[in-house]
N, C-alpha and C positions, 0 to 999 in steps of 0.2 A: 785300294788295299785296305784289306779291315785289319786296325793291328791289334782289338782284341783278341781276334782271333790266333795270331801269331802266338807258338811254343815259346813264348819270352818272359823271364822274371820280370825284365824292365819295363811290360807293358804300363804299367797304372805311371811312370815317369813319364815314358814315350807322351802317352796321351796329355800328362798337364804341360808338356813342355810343345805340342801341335795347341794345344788350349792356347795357352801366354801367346803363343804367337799368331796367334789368328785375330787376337786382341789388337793387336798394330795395325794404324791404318793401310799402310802398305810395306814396303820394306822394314828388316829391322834388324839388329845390332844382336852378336850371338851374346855381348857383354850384358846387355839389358837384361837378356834372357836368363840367362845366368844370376844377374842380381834381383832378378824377382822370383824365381824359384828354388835358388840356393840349391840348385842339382849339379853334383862335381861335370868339370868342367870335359872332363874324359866321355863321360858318357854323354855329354851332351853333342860333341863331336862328333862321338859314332853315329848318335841318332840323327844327326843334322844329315852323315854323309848317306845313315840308309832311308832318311826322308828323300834325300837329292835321288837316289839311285831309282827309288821307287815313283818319282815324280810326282809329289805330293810339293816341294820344295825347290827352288832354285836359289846357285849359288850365285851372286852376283859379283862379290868382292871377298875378299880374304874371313870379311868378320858380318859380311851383310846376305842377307839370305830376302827372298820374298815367297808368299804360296804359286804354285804356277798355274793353279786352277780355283776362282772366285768360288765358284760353288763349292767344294770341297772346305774352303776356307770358311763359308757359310754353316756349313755343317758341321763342321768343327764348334764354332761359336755356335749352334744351338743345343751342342752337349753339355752346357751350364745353364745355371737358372738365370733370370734376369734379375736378380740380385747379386750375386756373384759377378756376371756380365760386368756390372755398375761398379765393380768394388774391383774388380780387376780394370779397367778403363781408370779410376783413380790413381791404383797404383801405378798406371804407366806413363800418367798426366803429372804423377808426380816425381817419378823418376826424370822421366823426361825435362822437367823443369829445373831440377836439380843438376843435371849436365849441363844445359843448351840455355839457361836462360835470358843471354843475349841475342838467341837466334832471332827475328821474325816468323818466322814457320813456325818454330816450335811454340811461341805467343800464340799466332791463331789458332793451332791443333787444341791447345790448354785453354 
């Protein structure tokens, strides 16, 4: 699914909010998403529910989503530069650490 091409105002959100998320090693949290690109929370819903329908997304838990197809996820992440890439990988090294940082897991990810 190309969703520039989609009849939609929301595409330039769609797209940074498939960005941020492709950014996650694997699974990830829709709150994360939401606190790194400050996109209300309604839209980000809808997009999540027409990412899941379109199968770009699976839902796995209430609030946790993963890509269902690597490459696609790949391609996503080569829609930024690798400066951006690096600066988005901090922000989520940072976030992440700021929640979780008694976890183990979340130590080695950081």
């Amino acid at each position: 699914m190309n969703l520039a091409s989609r009849p939609n105002s929301n595409s330039i959100e769609e797209n940074r909010l498939l960005v941020v998320a492709a950014f996650f090693d694997d699974e990830f949290s829709i709150d994360w998403i939401l606190e790194l690109t400050h996109i209300k929370a309604s839209l980000v819903l809808k997009c999540f529910e027409d990412f899941c329908q379109s199968g770009i997304l699976k839902k796995l838990e209430i609030d946790r989503y993963r890509f269902r197809n690597l490459a696609k996820k790949k391609n996503v992440q080569d829609t930024i530069s690798p400066n951006d890439g690096v600066d988005l990988h901090r922000r989520i090294a940072d976030l992440l650490w700021k929640e979780r940082s008694d976890d183990p897991e979340i130590l080695r990810l950081v």
